[in-house]
C-alpha positions as CSV (number, residue, x, y, z in Angstrom):
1,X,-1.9,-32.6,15.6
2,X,0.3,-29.4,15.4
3,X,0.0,-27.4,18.9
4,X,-0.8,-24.6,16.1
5,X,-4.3,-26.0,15.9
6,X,-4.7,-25.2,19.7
7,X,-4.1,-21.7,19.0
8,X,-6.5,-19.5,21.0
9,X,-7.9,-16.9,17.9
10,X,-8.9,-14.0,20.6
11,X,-8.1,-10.7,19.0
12,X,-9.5,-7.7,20.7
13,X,-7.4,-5.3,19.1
14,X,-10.0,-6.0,16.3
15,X,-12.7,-3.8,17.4
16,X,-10.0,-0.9,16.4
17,X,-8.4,-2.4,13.6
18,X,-11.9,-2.0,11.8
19,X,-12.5,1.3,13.4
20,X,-9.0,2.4,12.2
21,X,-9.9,1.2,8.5
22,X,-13.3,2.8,8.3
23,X,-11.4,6.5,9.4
24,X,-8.6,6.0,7.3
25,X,-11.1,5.8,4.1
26,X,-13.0,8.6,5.2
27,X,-9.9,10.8,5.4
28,X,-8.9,9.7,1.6
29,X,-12.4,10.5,0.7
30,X,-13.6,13.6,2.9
31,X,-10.3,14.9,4.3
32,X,-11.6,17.1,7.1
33,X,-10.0,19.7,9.4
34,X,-8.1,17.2,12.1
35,X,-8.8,18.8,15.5
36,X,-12.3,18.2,15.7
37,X,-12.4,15.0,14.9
38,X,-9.5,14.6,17.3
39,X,-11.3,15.8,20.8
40,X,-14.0,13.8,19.7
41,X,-12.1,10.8,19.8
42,X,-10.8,11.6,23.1
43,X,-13.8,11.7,24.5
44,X,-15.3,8.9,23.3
45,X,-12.1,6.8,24.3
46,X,-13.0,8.4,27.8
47,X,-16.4,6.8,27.3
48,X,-15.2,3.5,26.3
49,X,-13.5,3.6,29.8
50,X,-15.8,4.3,31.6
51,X,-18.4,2.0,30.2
52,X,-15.7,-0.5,30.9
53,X,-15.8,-0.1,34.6
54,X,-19.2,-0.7,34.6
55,X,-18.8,-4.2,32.7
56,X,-21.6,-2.5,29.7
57,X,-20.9,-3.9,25.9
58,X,-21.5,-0.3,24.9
59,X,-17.4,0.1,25.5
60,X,-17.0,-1.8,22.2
61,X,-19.2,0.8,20.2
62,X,-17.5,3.9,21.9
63,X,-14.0,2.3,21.6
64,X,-14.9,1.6,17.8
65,X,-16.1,5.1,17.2
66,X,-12.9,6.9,18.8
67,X,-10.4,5.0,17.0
68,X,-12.8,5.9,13.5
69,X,-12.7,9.7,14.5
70,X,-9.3,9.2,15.4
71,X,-8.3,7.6,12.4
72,X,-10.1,9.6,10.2
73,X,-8.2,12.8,12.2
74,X,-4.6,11.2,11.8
75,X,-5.2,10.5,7.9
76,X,-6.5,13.8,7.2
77,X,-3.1,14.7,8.4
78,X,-1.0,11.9,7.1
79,X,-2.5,10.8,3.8
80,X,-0.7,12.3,0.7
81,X,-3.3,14.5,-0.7
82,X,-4.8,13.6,-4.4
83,X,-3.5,16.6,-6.9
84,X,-6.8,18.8,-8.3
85,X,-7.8,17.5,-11.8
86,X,-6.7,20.8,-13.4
87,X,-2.9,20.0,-12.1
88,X,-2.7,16.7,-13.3
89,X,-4.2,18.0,-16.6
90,X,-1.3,20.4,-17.2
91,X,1.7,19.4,-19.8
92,X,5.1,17.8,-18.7
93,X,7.7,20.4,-17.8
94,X,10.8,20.3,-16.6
95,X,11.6,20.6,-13.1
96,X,15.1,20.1,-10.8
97,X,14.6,18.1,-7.3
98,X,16.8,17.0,-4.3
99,X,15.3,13.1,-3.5
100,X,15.9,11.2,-0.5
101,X,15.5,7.3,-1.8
102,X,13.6,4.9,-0.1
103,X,13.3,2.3,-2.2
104,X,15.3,1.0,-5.5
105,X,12.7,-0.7,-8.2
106,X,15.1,-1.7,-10.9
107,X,19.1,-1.7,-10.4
108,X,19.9,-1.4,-14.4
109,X,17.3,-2.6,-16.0
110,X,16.1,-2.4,-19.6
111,X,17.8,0.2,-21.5
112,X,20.5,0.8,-18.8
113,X,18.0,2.7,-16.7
114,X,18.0,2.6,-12.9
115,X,14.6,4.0,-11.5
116,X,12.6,4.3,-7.9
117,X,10.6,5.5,-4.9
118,X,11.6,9.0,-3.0
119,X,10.6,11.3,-1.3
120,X,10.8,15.1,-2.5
121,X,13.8,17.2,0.4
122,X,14.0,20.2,-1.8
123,X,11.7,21.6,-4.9
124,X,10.2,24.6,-6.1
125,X,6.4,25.6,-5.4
126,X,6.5,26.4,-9.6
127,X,6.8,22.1,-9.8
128,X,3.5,21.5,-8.6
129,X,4.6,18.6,-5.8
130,X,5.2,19.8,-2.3
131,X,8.1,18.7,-0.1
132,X,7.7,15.8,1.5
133,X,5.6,14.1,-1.3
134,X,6.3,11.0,-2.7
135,X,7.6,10.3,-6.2
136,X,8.8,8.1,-9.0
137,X,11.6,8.8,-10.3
138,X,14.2,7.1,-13.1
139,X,17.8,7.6,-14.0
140,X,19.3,6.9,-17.5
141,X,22.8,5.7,-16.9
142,X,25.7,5.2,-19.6
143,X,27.0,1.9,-20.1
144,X,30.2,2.9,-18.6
145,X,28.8,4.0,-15.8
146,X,29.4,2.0,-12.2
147,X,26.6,3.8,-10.1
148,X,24.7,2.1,-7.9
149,X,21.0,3.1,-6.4
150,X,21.4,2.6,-3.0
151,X,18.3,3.5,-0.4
152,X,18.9,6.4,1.9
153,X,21.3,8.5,-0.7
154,X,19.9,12.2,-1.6
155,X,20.4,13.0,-5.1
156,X,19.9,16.2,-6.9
157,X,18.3,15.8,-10.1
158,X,16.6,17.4,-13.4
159,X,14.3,15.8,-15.7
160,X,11.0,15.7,-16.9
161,X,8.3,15.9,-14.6
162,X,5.1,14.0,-15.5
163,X,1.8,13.8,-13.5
164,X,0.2,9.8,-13.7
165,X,-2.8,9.8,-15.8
166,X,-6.6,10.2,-14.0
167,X,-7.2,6.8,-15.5
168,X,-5.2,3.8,-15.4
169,X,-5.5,-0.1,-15.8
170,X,-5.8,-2.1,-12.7
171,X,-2.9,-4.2,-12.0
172,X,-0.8,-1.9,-13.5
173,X,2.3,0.0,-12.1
174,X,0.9,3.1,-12.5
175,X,-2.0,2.1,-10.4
176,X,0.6,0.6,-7.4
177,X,1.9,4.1,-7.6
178,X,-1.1,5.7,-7.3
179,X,-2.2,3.2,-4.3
180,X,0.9,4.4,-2.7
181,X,0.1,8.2,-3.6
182,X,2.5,8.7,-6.0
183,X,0.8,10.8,-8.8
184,X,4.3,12.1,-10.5
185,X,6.9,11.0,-11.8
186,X,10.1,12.5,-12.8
187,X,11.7,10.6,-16.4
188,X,14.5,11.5,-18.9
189,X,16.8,12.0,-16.0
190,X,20.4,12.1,-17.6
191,X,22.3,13.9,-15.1
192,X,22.2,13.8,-11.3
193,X,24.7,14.4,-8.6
194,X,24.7,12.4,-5.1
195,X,24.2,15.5,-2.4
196,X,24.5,13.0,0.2
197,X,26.1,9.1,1.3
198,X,23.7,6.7,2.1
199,X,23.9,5.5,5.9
200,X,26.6,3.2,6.3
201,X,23.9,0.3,7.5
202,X,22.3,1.3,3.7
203,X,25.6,0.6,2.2
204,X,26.7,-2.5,4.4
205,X,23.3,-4.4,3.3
206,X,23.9,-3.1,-0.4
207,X,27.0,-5.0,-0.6
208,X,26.1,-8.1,1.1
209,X,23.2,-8.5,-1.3
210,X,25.5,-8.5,-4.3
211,X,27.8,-11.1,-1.8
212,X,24.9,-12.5,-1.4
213,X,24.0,-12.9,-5.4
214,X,27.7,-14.2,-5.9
215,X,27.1,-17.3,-3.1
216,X,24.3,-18.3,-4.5
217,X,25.7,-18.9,-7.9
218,X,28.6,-20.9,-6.8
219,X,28.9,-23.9,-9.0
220,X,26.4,-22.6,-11.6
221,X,26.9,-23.4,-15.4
222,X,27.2,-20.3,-16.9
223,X,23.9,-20.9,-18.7
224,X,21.9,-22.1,-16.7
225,X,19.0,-19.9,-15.8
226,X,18.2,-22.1,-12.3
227,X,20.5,-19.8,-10.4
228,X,18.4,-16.8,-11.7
229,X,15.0,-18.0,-10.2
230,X,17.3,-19.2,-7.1
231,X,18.8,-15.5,-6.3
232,X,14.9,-14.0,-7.1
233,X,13.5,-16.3,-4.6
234,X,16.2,-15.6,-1.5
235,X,16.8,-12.3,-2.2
236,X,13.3,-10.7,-3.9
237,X,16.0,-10.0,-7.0
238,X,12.8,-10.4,-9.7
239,X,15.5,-8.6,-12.3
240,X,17.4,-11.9,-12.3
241,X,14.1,-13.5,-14.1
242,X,13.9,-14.3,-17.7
243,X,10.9,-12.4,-19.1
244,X,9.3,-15.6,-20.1
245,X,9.8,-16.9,-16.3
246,X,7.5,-13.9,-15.6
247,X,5.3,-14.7,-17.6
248,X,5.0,-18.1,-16.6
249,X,4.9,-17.8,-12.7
250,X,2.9,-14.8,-12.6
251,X,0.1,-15.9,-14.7
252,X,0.0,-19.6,-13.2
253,X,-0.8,-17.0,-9.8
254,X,3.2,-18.1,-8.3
255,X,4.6,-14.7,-8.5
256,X,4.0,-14.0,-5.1
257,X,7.0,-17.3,-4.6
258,X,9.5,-13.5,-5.7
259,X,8.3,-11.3,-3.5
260,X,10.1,-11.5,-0.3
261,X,6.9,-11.6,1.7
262,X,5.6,-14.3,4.8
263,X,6.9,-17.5,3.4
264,X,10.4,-16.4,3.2
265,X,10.2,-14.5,6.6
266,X,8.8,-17.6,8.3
267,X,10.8,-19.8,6.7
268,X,14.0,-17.9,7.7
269,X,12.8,-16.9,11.1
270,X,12.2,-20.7,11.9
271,X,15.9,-21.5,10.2
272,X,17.2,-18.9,12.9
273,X,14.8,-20.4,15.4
274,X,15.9,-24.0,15.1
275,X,19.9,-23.0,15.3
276,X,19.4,-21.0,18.1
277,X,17.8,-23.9,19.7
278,X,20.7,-26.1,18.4
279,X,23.0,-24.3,20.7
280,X,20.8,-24.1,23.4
281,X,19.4,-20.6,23.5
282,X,16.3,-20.0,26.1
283,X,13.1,-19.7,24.2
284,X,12.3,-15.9,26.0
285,X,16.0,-14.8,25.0
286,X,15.4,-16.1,20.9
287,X,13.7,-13.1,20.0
288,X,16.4,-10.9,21.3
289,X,19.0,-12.7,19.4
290,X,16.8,-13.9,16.5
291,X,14.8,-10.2,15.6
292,X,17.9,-8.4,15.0
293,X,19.6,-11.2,12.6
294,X,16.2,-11.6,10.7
295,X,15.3,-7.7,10.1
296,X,19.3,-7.9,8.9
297,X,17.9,-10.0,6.2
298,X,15.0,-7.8,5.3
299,X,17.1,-5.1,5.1
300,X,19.9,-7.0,2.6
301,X,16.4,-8.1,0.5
302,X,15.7,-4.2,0.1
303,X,13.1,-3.8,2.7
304,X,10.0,-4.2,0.4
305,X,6.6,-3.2,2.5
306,X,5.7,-7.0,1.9
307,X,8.9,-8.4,4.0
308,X,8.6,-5.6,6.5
309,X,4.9,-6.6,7.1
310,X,5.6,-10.0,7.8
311,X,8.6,-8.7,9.7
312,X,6.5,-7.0,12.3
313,X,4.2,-10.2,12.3
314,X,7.0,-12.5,13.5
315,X,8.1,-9.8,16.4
316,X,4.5,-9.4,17.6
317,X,4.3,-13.1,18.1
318,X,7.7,-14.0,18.8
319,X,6.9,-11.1,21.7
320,X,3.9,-12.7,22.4
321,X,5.4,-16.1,23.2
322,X,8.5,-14.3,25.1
323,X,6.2,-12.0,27.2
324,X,3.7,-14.3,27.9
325,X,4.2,-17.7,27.1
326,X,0.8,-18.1,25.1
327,X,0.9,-18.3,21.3
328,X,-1.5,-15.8,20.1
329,X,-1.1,-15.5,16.3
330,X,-4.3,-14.0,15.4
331,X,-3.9,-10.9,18.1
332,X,-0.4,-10.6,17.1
333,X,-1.8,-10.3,13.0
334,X,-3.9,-7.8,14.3
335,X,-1.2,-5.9,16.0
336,X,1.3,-5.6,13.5
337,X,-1.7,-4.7,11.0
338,X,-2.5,-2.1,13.2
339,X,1.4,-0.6,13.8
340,X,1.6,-0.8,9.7
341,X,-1.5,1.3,9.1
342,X,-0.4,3.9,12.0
343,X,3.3,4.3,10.2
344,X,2.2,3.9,6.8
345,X,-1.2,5.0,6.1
346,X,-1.0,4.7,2.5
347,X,-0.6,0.9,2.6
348,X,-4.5,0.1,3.2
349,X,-4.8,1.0,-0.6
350,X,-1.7,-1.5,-1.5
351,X,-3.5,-4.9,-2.9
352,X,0.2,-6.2,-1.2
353,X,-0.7,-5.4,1.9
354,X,-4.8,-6.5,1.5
355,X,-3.4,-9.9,0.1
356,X,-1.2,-10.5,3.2
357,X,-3.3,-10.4,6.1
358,X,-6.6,-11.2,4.3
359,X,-4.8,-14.7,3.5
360,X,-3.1,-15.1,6.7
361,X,-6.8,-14.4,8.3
362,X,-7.9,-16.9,6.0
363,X,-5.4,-19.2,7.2
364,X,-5.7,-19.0,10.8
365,X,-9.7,-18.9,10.7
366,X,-10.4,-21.1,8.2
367,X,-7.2,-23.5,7.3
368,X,-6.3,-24.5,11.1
369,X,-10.0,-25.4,11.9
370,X,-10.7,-27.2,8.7
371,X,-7.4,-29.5,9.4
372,X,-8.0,-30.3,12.9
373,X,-11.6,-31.8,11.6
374,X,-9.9,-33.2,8.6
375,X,-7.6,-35.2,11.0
376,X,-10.5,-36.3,13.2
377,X,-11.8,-38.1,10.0
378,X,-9.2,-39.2,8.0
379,X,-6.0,-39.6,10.6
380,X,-4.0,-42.6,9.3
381,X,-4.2,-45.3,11.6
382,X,-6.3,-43.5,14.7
383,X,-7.6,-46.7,16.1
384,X,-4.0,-47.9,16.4
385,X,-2.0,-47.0,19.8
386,X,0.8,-44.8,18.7
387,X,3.6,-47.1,20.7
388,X,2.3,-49.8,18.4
389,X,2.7,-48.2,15.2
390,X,6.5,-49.3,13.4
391,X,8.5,-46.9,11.3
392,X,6.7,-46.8,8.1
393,X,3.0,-46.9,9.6
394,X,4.7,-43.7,11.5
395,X,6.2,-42.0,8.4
396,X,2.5,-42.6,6.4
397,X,0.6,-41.7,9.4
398,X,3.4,-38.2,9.4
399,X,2.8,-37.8,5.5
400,X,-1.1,-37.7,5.7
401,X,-1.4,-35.5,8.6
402,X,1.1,-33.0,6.5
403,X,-0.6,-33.3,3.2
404,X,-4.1,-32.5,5.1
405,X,-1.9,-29.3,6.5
406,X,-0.9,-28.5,3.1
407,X,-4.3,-28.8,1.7
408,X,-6.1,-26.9,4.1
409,X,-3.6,-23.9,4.0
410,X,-3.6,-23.9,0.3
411,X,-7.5,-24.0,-0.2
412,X,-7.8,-21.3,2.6
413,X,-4.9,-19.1,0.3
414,X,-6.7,-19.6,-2.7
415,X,-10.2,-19.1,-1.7
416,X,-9.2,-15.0,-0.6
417,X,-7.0,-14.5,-3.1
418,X,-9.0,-16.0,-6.2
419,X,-11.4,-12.8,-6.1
420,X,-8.8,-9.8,-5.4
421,X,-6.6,-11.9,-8.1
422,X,-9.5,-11.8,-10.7
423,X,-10.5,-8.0,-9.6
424,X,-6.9,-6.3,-9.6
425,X,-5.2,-8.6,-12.3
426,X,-7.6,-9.8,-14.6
427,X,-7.2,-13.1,-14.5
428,X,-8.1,-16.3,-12.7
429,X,-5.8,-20.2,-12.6
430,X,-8.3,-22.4,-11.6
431,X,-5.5,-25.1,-10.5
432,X,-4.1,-22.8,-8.6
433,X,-5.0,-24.8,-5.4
434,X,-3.1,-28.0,-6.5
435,X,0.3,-25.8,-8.0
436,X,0.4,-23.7,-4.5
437,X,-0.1,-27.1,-2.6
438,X,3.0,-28.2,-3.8
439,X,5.3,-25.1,-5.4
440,X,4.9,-23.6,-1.5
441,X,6.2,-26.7,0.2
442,X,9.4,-26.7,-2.9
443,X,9.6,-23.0,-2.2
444,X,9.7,-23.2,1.6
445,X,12.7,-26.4,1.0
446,X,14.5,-24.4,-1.4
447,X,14.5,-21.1,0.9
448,X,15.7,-23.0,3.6
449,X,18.1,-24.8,2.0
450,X,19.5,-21.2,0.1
451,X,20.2,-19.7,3.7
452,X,22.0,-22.7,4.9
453,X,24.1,-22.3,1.8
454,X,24.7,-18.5,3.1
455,X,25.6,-19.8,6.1
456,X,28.0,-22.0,5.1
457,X,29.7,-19.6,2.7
458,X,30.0,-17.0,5.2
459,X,31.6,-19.5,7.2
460,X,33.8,-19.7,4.5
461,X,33.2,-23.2,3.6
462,X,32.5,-23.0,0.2
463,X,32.6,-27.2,-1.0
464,X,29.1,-26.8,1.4
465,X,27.3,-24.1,-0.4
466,X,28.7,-25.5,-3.6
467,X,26.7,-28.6,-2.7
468,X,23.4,-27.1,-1.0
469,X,23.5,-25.0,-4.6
470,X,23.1,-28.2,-6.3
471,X,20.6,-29.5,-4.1
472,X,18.2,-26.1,-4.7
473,X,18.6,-26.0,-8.1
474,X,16.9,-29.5,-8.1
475,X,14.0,-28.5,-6.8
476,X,14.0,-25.5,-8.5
477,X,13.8,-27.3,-11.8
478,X,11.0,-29.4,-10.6
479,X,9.2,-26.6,-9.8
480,X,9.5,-24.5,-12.9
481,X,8.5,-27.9,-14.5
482,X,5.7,-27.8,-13.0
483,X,4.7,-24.6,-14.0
484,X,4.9,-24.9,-17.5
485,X,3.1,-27.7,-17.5
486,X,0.2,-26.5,-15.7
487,X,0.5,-24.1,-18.3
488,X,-0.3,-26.5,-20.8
489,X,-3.5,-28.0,-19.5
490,X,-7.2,-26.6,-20.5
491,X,-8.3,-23.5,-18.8
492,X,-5.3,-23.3,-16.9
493,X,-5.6,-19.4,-17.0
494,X,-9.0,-17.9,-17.4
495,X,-8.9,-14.0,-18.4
496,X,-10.9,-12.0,-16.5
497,X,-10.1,-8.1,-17.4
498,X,-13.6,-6.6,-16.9
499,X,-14.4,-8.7,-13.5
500,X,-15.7,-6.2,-11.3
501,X,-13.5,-4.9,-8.3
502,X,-16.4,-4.1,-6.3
503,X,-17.6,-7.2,-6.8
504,X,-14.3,-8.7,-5.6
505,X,-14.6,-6.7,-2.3
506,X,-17.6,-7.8,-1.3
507,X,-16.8,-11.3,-1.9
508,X,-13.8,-11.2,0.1
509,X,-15.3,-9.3,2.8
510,X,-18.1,-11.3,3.3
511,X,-16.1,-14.5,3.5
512,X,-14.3,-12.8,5.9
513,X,-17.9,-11.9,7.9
514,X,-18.4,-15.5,7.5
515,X,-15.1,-16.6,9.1
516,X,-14.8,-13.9,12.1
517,X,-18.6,-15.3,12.9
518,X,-17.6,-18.7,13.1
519,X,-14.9,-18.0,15.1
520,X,-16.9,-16.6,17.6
521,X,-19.3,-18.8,18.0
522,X,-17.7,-22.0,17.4
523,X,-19.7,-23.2,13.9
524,X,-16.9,-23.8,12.0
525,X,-18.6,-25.3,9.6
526,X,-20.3,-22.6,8.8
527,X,-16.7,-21.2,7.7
528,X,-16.5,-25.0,6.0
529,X,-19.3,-24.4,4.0
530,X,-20.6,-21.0,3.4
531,X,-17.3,-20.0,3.0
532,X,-16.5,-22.1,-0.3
533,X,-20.1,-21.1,-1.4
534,X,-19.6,-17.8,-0.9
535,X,-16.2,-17.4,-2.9
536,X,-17.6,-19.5,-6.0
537,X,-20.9,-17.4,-6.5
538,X,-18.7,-14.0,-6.7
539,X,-16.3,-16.2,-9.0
540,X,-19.5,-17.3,-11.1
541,X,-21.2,-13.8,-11.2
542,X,-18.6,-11.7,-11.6
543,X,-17.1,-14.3,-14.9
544,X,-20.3,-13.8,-16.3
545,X,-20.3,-9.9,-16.2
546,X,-16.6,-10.0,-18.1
């Protein structure tokens, strides 16, 4: 058994995570003058002191309360306000804006069009968006032209400004942009001028994502389309999907194999992990040495909020580890959920960032208990001593003990995503447990095997990457195989376009009730149980309302 099983799942920090959430909604919903709120949050975290001193559980409630009022305080400042009814009514115009880019969508995409995320540095107060709002923005280019989107450049442009409908589908773009409070966007954008240079870091990771694109197609036939599905997994480059391959991984529930999120970052930050060891590197010093190479890669990826999440994850633990030599994943979970939410408010509307730590909570609370008692029950060979077991005894005994892992992690993925899924995108892939068991383990081979190949070819060894290539486009053909022919059985994709979001809320959130009270009082099979039970009832109910 794993040492990760051992884990100790304390998390104080949870008391204010949830007392950070609840203020947080308040402030999008009742936005309230921020100073009183403020001093009453000071003095009930003066409270929580001193009711601390005196060893009194009434701490917990005071310490909840003043990071709610405070929460509710900092996003009446922080949250992006939503437009009155009557603006968002009012006809497109045109309107002239200096943007500071943060983040590139599409890099010529259909129609030669280049669009994304900014944030507003100079406008008029005649536009109707204030400085410093967010916006989305796209850029028709010519086909001659050789401009390139890169995040950090300020660009002056005119075109036609459109506020997002009051309406819009869930699980549409529109709704991501209004999740993220983006409620205009500025289209038909044929002219622009660059008022400033990107930061040189901006520009150095631009360039090695495009080197980047160029090793990983080393040896490719020129129409094969493995290498596209091999460049969208390493480097989040989606673009360099075939719309059918969208199709196909995003309704079989795979998509999330594109979006450079905690599988790649783990993956990579154990890659770095394991060479630093190699060469002999002091566990406390790795995360020196092994934070700055892997936010390098987060940055040459584009910096998406997913990959930054699990970014900050990784540094909270590695910290953890390096600080004080206990592994404490759930604390550092909460932690970097906690830092997100104080830098980026916005994101506890994001189903990205609800979908990342509800399924590694789901993970560490549910998966890791349910495969240590697996293992008790079904461990190859337990009544054998371990010195007496031969090579292939050890290799089955190794195989079971990882396909139990695999199960548990993939059943505990499923089980929180299934009702967001269902709620947000309208649909549910009831083999979605059995694809993820296995296209996560390809994934997690092919991701590792992609940035040995960048290793190699930035070594200038080029016969290597030439031949790691190979070896991921193997099992990336496996793995698309088995998509489509999931595709193929029955019910392989149930829709689902009325299922209820509230419905999917409380589901989720009373699973997650379920776990955190197992976990504190020991009944894991409680989790086991009630959990599964719990999940398929708001599956059942909410089918049979859509």
């Amino acid at each position: 058994m794993p040492a990760a099983a051992h884990f100790p799942m304390r998390a104080p920090a949870l008391y204010p995570l949830s007392g950070i959430i609840s203020g947080l909604l308040l402030a999008r919903h009742w936005p309230i003058e921020p100073m009183a709120p403020a001093i009453c949050a000071i003095l009930f975290a003066c409270a929580a002191s001193a009711a601390a001193k005196r060893a009194s559980r009434l701490w917990i409630l005071a310490f909840l309360i003043a990071a709610l009022l405070g929460a509710w305080s900092y996003g009446s400042l922080r949250l992006t306000p939503i437009p009155q009814d009557k603006l968002l009514k009012l006809p497109t115009r045109e309107a002239e804006f200096v943007l500071q880019v943060e983040r590139v969508v599409t890099q010529r995409g259909l129609y030669n069009q280049t669009s994304g995320l900014a944030r507003i540095e100079e406008g008029l107060p005649m536009h109707r968006v204030a400085t410093g709002a967010p916006i989305y923005f796209r850029l028709n280019l010519s086909e001659n032209s050789s401009f390139e989107l890169i995040r950090g450049q300020k660009i002056r442009v005119k075109g036609l400004l459109t506020p997002l409908p009051p309406k819009v589908i869930e699980g549409s773009f529109e709704r991501y942009l209004k999740d993220i409070g983006i409620h205009y966007r500025l289209e038909r954008i044929d002219h622009f001028q660059v008022t400033d240079a990107a930061p040189f870091f901006k520009r150095l990771c631009h360039r090695l994502n495009f080197r980047f694109q160029h090793y990983l197609s080393l040896g490719a036939p020129p129409e094969s389309s493995l290498s596209g599905i091999y460049i969208a997994m390493l480097l989040g480059k989606k673009s360099a999907l075939s719309q059918e391959q969208k199709v196909n991984f995003r309704t079989t529930a795979t998509m999330h194999l594109f979006a450079i999120s905690g599988l790649h970052i783990s993956v990579v930050a154990a890659v770095i992990a394991q060479a630093l060891l190699l060469i002999r590197i002091p566990k406390a010093v790795t995360p020196l040495i092994g934070l700055p190479l892997l936010y390098f890669y987060v940055e040459i990826t584009g910096a998406a909020p997913s990959a930054v999440r699990a970014f900050l994850m990784v540094t909270f633990f590695w910290s953890s580890i390096a600080l004080s030599r206990q592994r404490a994943p759930l604390a550092a979970v909460v932690a970097s959920a906690i830092f997100v939410l104080l830098v980026d408010p916005e994101q506890l509307w994001q189903i990205g960032f609800q979908l990342s730590y509800l399924v590694v909570l789901s993970i560490l609370l549910f998966a890791l208990p349910l495969y240590q008692s697996l293992t008790k029950q079904y461990q190859a060979f337990k009544y054998l001593p371990k010195d007496d077991l031969g090579p292939w005894r050890r290799a089955t005994a190794w195989a079971v003990d990882k396909t139990l892992l695999m199960f548990a992690v993939s059943f505990a993925a499923w089980l929180v995503s299934a009702p967001l899924g269902a709620g947000f995108f309208g649909y549910l892939s009831p083999y979605a447990v059995a694809v993820n068991l296995l296209l996560v383990n390809l994934a997690a081979l092919t991701i590792s095997t992609g940035v040995l190949a960048l290793g190699a070819a930035v070594l200038s060894v080029p016969a290597l990457a030439w031949f790691l290539n190979h070896a991921a486009w193997l099992t990336i053909d496996l793995m698309e195989t088995m998509v489509v022919a999931n595709l193929r059985l029955p019910l392989a994709v149930i829709e689902c376009t009325n299922f209820p979001k509230t419905l999917s809320y409380l589901t989720v959130w009373l699973f997650v009730f379920l776990l955190l009270t197992a976990n504190a009082t020991g009944r894991h099979k409680l989790a086991f149980w009630g959990g599964p039970i719990v999940i398929s009832l708001g599956l059942a109910v909410g089918l049979l309302q859509s």
